[in-house]
C-alpha positions as a Markdown table, in Angstrom:
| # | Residue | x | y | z |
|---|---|---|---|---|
| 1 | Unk | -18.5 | 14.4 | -8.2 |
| 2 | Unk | -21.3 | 12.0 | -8.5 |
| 3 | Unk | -18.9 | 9.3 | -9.1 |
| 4 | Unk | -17.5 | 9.8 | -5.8 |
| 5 | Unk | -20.9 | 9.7 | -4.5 |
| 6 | Unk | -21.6 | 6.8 | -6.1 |
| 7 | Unk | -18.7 | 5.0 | -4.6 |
| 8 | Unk | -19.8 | 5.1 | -1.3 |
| 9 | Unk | -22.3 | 3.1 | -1.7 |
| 10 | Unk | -19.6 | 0.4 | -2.9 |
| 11 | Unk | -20.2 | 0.5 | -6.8 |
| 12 | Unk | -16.1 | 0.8 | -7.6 |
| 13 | Unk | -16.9 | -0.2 | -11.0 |
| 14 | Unk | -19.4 | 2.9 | -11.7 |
| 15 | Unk | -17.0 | 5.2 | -10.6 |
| 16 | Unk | -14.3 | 3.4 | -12.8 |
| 17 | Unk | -16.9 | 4.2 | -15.8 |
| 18 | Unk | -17.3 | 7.4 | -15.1 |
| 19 | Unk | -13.7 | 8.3 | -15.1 |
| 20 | Unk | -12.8 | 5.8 | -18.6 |
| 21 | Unk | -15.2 | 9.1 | -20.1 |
| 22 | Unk | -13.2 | 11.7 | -22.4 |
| 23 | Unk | -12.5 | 15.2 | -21.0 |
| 24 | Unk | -13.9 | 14.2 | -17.1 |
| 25 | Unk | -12.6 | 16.7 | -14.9 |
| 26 | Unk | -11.5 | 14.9 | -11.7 |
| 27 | Unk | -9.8 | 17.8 | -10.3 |
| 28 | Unk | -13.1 | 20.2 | -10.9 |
| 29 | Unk | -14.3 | 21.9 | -7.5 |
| 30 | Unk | -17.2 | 22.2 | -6.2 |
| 31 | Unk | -18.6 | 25.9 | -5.3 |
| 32 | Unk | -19.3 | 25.4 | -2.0 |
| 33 | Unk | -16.2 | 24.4 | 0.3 |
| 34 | Unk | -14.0 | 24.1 | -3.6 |
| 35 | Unk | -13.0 | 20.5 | -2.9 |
| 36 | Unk | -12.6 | 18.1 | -5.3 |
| 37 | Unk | -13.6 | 15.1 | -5.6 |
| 38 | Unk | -10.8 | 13.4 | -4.2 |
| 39 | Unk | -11.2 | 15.8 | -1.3 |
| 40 | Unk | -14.7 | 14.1 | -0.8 |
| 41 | Unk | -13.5 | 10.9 | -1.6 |
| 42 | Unk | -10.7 | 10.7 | 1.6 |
| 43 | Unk | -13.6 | 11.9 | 3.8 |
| 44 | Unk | -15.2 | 8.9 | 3.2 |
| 45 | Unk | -15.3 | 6.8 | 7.1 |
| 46 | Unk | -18.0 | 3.9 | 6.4 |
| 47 | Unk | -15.2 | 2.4 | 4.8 |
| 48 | Unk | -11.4 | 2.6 | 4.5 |
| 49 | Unk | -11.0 | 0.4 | 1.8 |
| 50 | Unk | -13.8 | 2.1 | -0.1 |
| 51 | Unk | -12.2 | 5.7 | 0.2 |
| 52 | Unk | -8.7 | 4.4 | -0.4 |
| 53 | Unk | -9.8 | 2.6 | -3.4 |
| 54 | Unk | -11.7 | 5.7 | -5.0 |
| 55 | Unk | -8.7 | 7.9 | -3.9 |
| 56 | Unk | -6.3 | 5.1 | -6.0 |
| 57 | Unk | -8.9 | 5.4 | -9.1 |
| 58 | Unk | -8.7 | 9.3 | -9.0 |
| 59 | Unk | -5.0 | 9.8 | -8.7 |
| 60 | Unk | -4.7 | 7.4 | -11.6 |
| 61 | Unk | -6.3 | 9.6 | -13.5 |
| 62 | Unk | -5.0 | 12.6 | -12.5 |
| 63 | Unk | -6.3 | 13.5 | -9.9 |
| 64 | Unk | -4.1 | 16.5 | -8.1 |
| 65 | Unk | -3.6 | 15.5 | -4.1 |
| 66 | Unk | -1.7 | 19.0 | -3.7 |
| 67 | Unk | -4.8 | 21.0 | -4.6 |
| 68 | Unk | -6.7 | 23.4 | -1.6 |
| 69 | Unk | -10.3 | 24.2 | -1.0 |
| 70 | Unk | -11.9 | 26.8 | 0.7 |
| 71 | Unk | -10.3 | 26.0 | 4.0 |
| 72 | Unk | -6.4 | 25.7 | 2.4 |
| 73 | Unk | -6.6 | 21.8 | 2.9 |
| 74 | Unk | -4.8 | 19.1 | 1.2 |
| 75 | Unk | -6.7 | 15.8 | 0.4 |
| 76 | Unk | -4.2 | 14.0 | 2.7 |
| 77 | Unk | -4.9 | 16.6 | 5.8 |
| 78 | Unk | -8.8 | 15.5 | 5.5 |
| 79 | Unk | -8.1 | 11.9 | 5.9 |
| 80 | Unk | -8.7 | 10.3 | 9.2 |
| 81 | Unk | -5.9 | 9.6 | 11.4 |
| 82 | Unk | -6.4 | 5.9 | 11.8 |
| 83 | Unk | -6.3 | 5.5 | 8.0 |
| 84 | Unk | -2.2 | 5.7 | 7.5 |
| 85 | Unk | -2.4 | 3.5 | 4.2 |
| 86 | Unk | -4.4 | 6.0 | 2.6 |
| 87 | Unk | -1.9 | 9.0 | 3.9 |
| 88 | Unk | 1.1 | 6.7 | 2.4 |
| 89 | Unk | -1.0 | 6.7 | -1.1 |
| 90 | Unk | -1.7 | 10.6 | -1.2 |
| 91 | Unk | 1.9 | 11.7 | 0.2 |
| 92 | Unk | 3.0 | 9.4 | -2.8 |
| 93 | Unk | 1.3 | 10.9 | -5.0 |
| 94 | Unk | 1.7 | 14.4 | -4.0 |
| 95 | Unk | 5.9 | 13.7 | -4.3 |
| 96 | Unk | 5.3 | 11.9 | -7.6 |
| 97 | Unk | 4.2 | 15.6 | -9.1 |
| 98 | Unk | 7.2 | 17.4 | -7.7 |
| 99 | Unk | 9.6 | 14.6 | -9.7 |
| 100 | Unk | 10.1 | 15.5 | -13.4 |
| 101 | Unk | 12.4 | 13.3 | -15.7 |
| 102 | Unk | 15.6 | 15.6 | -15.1 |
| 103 | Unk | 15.1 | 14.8 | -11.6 |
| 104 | Unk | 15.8 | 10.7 | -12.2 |
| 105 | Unk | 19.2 | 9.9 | -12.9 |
| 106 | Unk | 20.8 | 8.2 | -15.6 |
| 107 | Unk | 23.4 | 5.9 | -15.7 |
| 108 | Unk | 26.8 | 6.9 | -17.8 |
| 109 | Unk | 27.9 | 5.4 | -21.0 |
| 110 | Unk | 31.6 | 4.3 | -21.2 |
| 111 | Unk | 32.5 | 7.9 | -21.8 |
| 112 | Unk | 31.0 | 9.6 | -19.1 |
| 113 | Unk | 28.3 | 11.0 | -20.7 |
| 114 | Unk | 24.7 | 9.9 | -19.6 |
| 115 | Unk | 23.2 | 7.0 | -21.6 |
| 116 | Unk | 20.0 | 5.5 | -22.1 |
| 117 | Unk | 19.1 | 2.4 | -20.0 |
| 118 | Unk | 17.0 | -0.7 | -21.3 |
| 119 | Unk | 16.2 | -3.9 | -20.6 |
| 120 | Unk | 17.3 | -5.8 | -23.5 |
């Protein structure tokens, strides 16, 4: 979680190190309320643009936004209420987990049967 830490005190690109290191854990939780660190990250107030930018940097690398702590609570439910941009990112995110590739539909071939799509 020091990278979080670290990025409220507006050094983005230390906390983009950090998590370019092998095996990080970014969903890892603390022992005393169990957050994570994008739990600490939405939390952050001195700054929107700061905590939504962290919160961006963990989900890209897998962070989990559906995971509880202690208190049963969701990243997104920690954010504060005048910060709707970084609710938007999180309830993304959290929806982007629930999709698998049988969920995204596929166009049909000439025969009816589904068919690869591509660009060329």
């Amino acid at each position: 979680m020091e990278y979080v830490n670290r990025a409220h005190f507006g050094s983005l690109t230390a906390a983009e190190l950090l998590l370019q290191q092998p095996n990080i854990k970014v969903n890892l939780q603390n022992k005393l309320e169990l957050d994570t660190p994008l739990h600490k990250a939405v939390q952050y107030k001195d700054d929107p643009s700061v905590a939504l930018e962290i919160a961006k940097l963990l989900i890209k690398h897998g962070a989990d936004p559906t995971k509880q702590n202690k208190n049963k609570q969701k990243p997104q439910q920690l954010v504060d209420s005048g910060n709707q941009e970084l609710k938007n990112l999180l309830q993304k995110a959290a929806l982007a987990l629930q999709v698998d590739a049988s969920d995204i539909a596929q166009e049909d071939s000439d025969d009816g049967s589904p068919s690869d799509v591509s660009d060329d």
